[in-house]
BAFI-3210 file (N, C-alpha, C; in Angstrom, 3 decimals, decimal comma, padded with zeros to 6 digits):
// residues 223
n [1|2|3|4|5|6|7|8|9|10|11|12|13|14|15|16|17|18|19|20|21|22|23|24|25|26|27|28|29|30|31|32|33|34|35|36|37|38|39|40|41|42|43|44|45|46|47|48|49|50|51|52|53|54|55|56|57|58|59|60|61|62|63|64|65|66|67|68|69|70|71|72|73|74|75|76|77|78|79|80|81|82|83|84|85|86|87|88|89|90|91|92|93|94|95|96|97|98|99|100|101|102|103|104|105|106|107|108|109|110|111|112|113|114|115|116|117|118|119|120|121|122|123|124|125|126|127|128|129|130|131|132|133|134|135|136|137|138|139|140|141|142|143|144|145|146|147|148|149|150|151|152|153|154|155|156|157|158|159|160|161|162|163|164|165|166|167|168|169|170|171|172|173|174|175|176|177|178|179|180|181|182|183|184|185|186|187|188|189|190|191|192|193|194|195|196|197|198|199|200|201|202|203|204|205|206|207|208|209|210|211|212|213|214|215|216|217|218|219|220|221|222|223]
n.u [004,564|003,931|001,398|001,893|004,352|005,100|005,833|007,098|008,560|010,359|011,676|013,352|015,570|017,813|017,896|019,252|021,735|024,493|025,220|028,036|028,423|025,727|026,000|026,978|024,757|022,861|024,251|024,215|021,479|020,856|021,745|020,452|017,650|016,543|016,405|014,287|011,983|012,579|013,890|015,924|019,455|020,279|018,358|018,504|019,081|021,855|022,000|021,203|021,569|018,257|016,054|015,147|013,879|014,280|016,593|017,399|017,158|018,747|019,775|020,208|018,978|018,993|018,341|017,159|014,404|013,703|012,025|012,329|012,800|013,828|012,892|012,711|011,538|010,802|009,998|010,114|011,074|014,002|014,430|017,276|018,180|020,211|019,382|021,106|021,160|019,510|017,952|015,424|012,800|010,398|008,134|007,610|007,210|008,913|010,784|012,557|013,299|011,535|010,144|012,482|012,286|009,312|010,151|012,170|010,241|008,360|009,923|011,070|008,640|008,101|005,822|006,071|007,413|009,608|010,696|013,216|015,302|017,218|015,433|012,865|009,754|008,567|006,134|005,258|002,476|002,350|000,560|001,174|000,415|-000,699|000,706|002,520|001,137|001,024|002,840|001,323|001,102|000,643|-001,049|-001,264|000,985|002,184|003,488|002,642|003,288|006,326|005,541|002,699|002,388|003,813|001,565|-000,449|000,962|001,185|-001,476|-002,205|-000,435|-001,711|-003,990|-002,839|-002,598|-004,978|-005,943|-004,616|-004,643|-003,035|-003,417|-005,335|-005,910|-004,022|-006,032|-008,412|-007,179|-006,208|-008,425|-010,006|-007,959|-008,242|-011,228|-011,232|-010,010|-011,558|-013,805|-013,153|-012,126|-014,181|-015,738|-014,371|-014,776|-017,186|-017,784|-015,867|-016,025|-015,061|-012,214|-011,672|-010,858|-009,176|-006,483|-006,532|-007,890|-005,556|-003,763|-004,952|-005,451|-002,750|-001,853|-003,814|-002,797|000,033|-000,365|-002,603|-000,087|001,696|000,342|-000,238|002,256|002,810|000,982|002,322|001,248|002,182|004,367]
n.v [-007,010|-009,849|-009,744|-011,458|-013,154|-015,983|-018,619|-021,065|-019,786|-018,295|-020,089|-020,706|-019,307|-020,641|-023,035|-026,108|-025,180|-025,336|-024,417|-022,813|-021,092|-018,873|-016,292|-016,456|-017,806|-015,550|-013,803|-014,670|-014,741|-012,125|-011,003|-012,666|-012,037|-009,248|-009,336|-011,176|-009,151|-007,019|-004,769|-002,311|-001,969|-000,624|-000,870|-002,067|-003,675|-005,164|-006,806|-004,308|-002,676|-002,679|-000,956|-001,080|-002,068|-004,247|-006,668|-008,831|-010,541|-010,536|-007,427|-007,109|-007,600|-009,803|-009,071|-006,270|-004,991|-001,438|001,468|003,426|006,166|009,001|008,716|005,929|003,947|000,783|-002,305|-004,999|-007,743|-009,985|-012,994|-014,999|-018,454|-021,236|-024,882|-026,349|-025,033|-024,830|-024,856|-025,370|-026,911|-028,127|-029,513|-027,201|-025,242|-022,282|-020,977|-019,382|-018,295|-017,409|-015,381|-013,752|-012,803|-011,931|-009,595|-007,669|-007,151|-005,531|-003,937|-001,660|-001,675|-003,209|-003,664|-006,772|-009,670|-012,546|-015,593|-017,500|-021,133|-022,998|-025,011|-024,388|-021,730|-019,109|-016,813|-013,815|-010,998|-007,906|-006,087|-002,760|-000,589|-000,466|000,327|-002,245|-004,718|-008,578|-009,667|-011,843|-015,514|-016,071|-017,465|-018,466|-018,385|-016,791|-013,545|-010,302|-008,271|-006,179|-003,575|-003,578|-003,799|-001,431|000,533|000,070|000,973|003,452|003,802|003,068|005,187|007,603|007,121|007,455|009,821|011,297|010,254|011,156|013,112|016,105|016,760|018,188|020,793|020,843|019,823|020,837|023,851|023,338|022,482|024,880|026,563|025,005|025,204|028,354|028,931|027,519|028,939|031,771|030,644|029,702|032,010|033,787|032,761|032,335|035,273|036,104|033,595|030,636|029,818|032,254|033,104|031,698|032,574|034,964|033,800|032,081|034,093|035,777|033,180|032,654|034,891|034,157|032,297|033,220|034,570|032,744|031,017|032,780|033,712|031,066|030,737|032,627|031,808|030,057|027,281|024,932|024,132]
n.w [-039,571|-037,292|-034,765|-032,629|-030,994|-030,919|-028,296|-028,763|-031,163|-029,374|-028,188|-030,078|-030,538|-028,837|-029,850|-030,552|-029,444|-026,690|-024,089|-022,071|-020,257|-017,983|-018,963|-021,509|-022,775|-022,485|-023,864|-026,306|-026,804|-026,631|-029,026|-030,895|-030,228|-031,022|-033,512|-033,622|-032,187|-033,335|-032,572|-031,882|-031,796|-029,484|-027,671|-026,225|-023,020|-021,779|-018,652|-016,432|-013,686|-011,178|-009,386|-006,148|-003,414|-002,412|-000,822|-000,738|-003,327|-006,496|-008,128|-010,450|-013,830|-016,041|-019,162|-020,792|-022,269|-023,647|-024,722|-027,880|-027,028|-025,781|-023,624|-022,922|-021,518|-019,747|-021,833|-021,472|-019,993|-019,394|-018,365|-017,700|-017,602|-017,008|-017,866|-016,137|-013,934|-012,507|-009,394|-008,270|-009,788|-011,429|-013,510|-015,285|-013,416|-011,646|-009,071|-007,122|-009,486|-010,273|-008,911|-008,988|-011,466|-011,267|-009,691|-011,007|-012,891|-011,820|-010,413|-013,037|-013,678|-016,075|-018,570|-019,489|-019,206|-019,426|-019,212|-019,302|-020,334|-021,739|-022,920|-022,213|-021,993|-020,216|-020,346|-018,640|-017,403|-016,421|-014,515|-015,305|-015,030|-012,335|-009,238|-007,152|-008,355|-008,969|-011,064|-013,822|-014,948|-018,815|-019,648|-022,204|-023,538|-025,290|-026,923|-027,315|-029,981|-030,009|-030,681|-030,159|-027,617|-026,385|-027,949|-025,601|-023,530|-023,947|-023,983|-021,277|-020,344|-021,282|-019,626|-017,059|-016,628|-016,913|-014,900|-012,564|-009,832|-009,769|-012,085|-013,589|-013,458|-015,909|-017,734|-017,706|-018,597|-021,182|-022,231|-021,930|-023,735|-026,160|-026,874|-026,997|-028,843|-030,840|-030,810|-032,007|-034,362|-035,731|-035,523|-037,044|-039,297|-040,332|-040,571|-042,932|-044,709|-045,540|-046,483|-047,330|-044,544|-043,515|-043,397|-041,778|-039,435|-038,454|-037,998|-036,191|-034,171|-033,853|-031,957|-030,140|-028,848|-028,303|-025,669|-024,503|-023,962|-022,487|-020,309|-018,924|-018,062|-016,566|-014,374|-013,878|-015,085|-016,251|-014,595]
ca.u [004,977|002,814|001,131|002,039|005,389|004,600|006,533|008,052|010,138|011,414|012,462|014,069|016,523|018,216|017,651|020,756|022,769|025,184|026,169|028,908|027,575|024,463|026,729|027,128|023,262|022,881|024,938|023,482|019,755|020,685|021,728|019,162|016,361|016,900|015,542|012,571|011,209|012,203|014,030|017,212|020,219|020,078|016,747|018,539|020,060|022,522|022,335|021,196|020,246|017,025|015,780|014,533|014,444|014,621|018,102|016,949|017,023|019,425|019,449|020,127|018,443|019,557|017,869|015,511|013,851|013,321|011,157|013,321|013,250|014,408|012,302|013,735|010,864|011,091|009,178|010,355|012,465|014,225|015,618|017,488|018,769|020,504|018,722|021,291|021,396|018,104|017,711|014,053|012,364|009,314|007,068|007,325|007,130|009,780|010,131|013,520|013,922|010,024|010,659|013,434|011,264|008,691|010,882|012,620|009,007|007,439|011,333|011,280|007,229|007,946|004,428|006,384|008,670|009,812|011,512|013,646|016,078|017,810|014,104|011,341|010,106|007,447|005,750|004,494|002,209|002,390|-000,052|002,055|-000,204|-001,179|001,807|002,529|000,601|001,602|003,150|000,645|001,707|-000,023|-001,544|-001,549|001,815|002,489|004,082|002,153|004,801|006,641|004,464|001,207|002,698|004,041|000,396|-000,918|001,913|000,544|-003,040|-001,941|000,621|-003,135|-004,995|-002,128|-002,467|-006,221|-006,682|-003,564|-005,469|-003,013|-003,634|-006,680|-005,409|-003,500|-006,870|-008,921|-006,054|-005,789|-009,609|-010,518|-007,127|-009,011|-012,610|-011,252|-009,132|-012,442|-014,381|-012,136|-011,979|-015,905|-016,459|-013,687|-015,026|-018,878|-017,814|-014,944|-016,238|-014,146|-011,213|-010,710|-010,820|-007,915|-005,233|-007,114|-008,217|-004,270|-002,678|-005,839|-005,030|-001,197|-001,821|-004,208|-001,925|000,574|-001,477|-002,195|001,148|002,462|-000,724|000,444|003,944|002,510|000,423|003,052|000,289|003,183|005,681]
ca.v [-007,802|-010,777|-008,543|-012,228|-013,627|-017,760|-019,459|-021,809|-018,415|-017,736|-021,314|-021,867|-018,930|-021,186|-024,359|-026,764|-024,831|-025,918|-023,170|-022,934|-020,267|-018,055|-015,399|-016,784|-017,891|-014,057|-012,653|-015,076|-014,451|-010,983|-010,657|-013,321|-011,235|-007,824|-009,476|-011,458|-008,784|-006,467|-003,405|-001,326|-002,631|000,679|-000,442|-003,819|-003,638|-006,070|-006,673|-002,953|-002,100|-002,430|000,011|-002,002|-001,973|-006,004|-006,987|-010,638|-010,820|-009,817|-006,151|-006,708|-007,850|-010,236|-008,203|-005,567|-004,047|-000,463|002,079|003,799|007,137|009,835|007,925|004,628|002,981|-000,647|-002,990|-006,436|-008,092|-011,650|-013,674|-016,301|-019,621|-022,897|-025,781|-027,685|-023,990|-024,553|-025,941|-025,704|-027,221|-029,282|-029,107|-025,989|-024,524|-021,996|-020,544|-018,408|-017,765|-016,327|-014,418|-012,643|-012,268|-010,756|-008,411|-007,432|-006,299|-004,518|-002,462|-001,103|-001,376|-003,447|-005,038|-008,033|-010,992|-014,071|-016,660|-018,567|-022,197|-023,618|-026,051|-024,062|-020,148|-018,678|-015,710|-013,648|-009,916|-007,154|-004,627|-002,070|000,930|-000,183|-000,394|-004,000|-005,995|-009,385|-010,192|-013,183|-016,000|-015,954|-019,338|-018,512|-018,758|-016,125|-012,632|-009,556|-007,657|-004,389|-002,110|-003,499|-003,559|000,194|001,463|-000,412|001,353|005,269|004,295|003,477|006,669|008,721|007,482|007,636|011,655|011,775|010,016|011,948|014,446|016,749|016,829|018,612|022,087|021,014|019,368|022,719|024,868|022,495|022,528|026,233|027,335|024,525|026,081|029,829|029,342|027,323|030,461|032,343|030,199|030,204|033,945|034,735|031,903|032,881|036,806|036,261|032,696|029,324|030,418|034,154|033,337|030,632|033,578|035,877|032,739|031,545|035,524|036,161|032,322|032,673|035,738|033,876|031,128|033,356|035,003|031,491|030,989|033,957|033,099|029,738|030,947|033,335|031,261|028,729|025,743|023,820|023,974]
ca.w [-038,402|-036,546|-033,670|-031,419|-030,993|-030,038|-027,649|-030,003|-031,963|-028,403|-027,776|-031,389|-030,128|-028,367|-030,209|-030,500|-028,548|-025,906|-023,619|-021,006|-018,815|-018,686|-019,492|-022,432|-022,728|-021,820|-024,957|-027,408|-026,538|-026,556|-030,108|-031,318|-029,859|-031,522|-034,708|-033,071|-031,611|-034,515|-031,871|-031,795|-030,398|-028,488|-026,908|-025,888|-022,098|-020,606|-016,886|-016,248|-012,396|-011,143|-008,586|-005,135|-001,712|-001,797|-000,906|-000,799|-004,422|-006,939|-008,471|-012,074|-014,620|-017,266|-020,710|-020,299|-023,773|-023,632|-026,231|-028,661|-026,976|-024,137|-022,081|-022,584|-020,834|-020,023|-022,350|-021,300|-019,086|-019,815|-017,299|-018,330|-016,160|-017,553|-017,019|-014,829|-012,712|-011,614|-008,573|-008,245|-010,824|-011,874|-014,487|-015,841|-012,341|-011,178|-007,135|-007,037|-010,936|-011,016|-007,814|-009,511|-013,138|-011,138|-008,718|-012,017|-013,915|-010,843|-010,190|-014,007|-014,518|-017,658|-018,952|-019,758|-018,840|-019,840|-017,798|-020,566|-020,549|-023,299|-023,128|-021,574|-021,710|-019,874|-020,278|-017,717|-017,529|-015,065|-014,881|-014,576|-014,654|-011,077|-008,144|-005,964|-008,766|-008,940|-012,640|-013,751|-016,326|-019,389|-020,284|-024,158|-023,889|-026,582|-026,385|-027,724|-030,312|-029,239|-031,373|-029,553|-026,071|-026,691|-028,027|-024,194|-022,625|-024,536|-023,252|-019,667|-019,535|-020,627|-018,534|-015,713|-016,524|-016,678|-012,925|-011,492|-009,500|-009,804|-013,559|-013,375|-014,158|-017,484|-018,500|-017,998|-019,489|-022,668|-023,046|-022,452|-024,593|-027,350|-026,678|-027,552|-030,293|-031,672|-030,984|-032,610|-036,075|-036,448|-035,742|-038,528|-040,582|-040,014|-041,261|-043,846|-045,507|-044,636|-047,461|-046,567|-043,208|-043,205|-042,817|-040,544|-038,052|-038,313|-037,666|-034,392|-033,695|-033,241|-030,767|-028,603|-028,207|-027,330|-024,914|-023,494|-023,382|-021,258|-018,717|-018,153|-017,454|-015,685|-013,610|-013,561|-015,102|-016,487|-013,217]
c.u [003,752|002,338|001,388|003,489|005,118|006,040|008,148|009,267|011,193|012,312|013,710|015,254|017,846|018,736|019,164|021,861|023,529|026,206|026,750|028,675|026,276|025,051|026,735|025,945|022,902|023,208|024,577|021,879|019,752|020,682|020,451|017,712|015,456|016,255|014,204|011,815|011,038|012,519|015,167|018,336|020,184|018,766|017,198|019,743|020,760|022,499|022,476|020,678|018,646|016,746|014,555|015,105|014,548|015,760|017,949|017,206|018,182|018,711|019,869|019,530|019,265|019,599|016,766|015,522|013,120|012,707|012,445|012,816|013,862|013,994|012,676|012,966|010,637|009,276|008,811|011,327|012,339|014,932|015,872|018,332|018,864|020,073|019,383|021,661|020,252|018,049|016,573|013,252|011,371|007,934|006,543|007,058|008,276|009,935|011,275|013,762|012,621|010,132|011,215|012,766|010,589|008,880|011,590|011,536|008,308|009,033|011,197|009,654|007,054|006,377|004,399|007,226|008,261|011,360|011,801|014,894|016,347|016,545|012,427|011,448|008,675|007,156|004,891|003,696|002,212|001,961|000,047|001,627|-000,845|000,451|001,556|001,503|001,612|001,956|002,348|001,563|000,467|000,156|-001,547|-000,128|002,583|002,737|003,449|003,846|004,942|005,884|003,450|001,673|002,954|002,646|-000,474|-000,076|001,439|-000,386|-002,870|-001,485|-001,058|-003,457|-004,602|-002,366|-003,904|-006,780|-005,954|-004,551|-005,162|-003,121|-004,817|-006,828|-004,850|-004,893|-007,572|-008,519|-006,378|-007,326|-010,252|-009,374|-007,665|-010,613|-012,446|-010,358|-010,190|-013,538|-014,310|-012,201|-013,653|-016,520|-015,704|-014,174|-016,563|-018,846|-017,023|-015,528|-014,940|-012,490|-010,663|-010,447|-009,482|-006,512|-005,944|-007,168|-006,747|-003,286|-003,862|-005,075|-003,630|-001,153|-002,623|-003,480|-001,007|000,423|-001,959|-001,343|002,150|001,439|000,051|001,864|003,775|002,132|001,067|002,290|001,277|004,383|004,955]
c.v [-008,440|-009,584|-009,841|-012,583|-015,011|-018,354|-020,114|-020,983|-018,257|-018,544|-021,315|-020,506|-019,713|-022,893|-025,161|-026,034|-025,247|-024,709|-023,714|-022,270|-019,834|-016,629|-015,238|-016,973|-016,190|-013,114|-013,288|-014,741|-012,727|-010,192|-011,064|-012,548|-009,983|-008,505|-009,785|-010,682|-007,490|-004,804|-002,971|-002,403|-001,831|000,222|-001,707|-003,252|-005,178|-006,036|-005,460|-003,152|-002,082|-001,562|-000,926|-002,121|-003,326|-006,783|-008,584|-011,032|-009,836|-008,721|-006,212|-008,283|-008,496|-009,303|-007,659|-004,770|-003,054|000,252|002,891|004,888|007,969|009,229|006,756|003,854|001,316|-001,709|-004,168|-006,442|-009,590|-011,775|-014,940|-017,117|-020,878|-024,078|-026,363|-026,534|-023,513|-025,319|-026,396|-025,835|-028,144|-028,842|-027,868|-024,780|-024,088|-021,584|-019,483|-017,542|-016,530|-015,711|-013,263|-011,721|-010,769|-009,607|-007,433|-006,251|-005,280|-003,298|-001,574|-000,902|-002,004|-004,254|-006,754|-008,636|-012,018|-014,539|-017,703|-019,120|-022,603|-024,403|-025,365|-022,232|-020,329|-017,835|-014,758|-011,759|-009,125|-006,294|-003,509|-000,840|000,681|-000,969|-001,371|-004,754|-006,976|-009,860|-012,088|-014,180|-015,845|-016,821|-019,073|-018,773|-017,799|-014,624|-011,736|-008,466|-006,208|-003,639|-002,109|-003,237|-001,536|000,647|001,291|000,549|003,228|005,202|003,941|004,942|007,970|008,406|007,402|009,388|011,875|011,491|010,572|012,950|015,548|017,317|017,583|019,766|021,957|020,400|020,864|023,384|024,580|022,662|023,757|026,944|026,365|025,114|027,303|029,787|028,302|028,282|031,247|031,930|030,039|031,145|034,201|033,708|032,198|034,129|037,036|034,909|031,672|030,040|031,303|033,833|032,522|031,646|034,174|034,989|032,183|032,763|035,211|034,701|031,839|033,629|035,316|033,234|031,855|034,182|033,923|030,872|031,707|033,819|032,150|030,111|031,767|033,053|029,955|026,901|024,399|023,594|023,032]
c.w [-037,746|-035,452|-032,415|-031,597|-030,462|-029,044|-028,416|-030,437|-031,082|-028,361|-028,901|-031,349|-030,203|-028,273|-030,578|-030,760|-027,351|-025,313|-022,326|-020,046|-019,400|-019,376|-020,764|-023,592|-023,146|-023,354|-026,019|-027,685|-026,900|-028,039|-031,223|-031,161|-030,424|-032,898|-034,314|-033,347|-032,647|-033,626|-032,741|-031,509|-029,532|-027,960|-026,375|-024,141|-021,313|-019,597|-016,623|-014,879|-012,236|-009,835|-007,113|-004,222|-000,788|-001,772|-000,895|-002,168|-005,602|-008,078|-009,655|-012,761|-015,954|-018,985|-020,276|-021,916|-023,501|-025,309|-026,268|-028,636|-025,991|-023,084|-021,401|-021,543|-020,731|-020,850|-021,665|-020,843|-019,305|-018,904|-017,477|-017,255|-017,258|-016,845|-015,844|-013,493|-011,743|-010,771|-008,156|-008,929|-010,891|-012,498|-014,861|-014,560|-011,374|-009,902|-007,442|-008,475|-011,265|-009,979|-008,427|-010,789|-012,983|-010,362|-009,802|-013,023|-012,746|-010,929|-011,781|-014,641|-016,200|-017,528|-018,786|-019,182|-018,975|-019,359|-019,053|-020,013|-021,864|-023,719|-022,768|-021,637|-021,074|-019,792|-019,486|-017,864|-016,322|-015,630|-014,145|-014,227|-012,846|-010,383|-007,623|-007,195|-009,141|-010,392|-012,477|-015,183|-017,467|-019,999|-021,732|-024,654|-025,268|-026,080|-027,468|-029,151|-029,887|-029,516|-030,281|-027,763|-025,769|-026,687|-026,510|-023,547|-022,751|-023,840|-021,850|-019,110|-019,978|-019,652|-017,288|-015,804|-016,246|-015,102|-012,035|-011,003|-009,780|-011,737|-014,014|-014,008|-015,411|-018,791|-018,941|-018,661|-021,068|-023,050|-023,002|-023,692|-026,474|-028,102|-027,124|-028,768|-031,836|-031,880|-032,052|-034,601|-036,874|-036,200|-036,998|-039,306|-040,958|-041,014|-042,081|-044,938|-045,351|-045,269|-047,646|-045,282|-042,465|-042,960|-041,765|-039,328|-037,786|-037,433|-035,805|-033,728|-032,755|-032,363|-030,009|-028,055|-028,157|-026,172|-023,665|-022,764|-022,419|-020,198|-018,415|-017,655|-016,382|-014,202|-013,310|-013,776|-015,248|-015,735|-012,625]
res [x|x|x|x|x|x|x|x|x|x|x|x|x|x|x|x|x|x|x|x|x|x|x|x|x|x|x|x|x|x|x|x|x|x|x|x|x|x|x|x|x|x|x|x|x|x|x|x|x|x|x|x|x|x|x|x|x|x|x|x|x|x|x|x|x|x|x|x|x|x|x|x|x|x|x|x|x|x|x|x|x|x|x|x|x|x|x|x|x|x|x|x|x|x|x|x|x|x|x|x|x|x|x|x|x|x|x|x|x|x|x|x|x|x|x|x|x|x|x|x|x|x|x|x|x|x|x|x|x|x|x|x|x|x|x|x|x|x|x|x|x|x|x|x|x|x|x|x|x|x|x|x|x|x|x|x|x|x|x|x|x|x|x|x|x|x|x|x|x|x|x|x|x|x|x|x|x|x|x|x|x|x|x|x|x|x|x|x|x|x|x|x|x|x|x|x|x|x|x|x|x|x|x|x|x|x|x|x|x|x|x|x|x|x|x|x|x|x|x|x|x|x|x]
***
């Protein structure tokens, strides 16, 4: 798979088509998309809720693309508008439609959105690992593909755990319970030889860790 998606692919969606509502717009884009981008249909939402305390603006979301698991985290959000339903328009410059885009990507934290017409898309980023940022457009005009947005989305959710303060204790935990069970495999590997020692360092190994494991419960690290 390309690691970009261009403009153009998005547009040619939609290409000599002649829709009657956006509704309609809405359920064609929706099926069309699912190949593009190369998801689920299970990762594809119709007009799902968005979570916001801005009653000024409406609360659902045309298509939002979630990851394909329990988490169901939002990828992308599409908001789609027929050209003759725009009332504010000129030169590629939206006011109420990008309002909504970016009220849409900040409520669900998606990375992405794109602001698409039967003639024009625009693609916009929100950097979502920080709250209130403003979703920017992105002059390249081109859309990163799910995979690469996803592996951005893994190294934000670390390093959202490594700056959490209260994260502090599962770091410690995780690196002294790593530190003794490396102890552990080069004393029996030191006095048995790497090859005898691969059972012995596996049997001591499985009783520190559970040993580690009844502390932490103990000490409640993972509550």
């Amino acid at each position: 798979m390309s690691k970009w998606i261009s403009k153009q692919q998005i547009l040619n969606l939609a290409k000599g088509k002649n829709f009657g509502s956006e509704d309609e717009f809405r359920d064609h884009i929706a099926v069309k998309i699912e190949k593009l981008l190369e998801v689920k249909h299970s990762q594809i939402s119709i007009e799902p809720d968005t979570t916001s305390f801005d009653r000024t603006l409406s609360n659902r979301a045309d298509i939002v693309i979630r990851t394909d698991d329990n988490l169901k985290k939002a990828i992308l959000v599409i908001e789609l508008k027929l050209m003759r339903n725009v009332d504010k328009y000129k030169l590629g410059d939206y006011e109420d439609p990008v309002k909504q885009l970016k009220k849409y990507c900040q409520d669900t934290r998606a990375p992405f959105g794109i602001l698409l017409t039967e003639v024009s898309c625009a693609i916009y980023k929100n950097k979502y690992f920080f709250y209130n940022q403003e979703p920017k457009r992105v002059e390249e005009d081109k859309l990163p593909s799910i995979e690469s947005i996803e592996d951005t989305m893994a190294l934000y959710a670390l390093l959202d755990f490594l700056l959490y303060r209260k994260s502090t204790k599962y770091i410690i935990y995780l690196t002294l319970s790593f530190w003794i069970l490396g102890l552990i495999f080069k004393s029996v590997t030191t006095n048995y030889g790497f090859w005898a020692s691969m059972g012995y360092a596996f049997i001591i190994g499985s009783m520190v860790t559970v040993v580690l494991l009844i502390m932490a419960k103990v000490f409640k690290i993972f509550e």
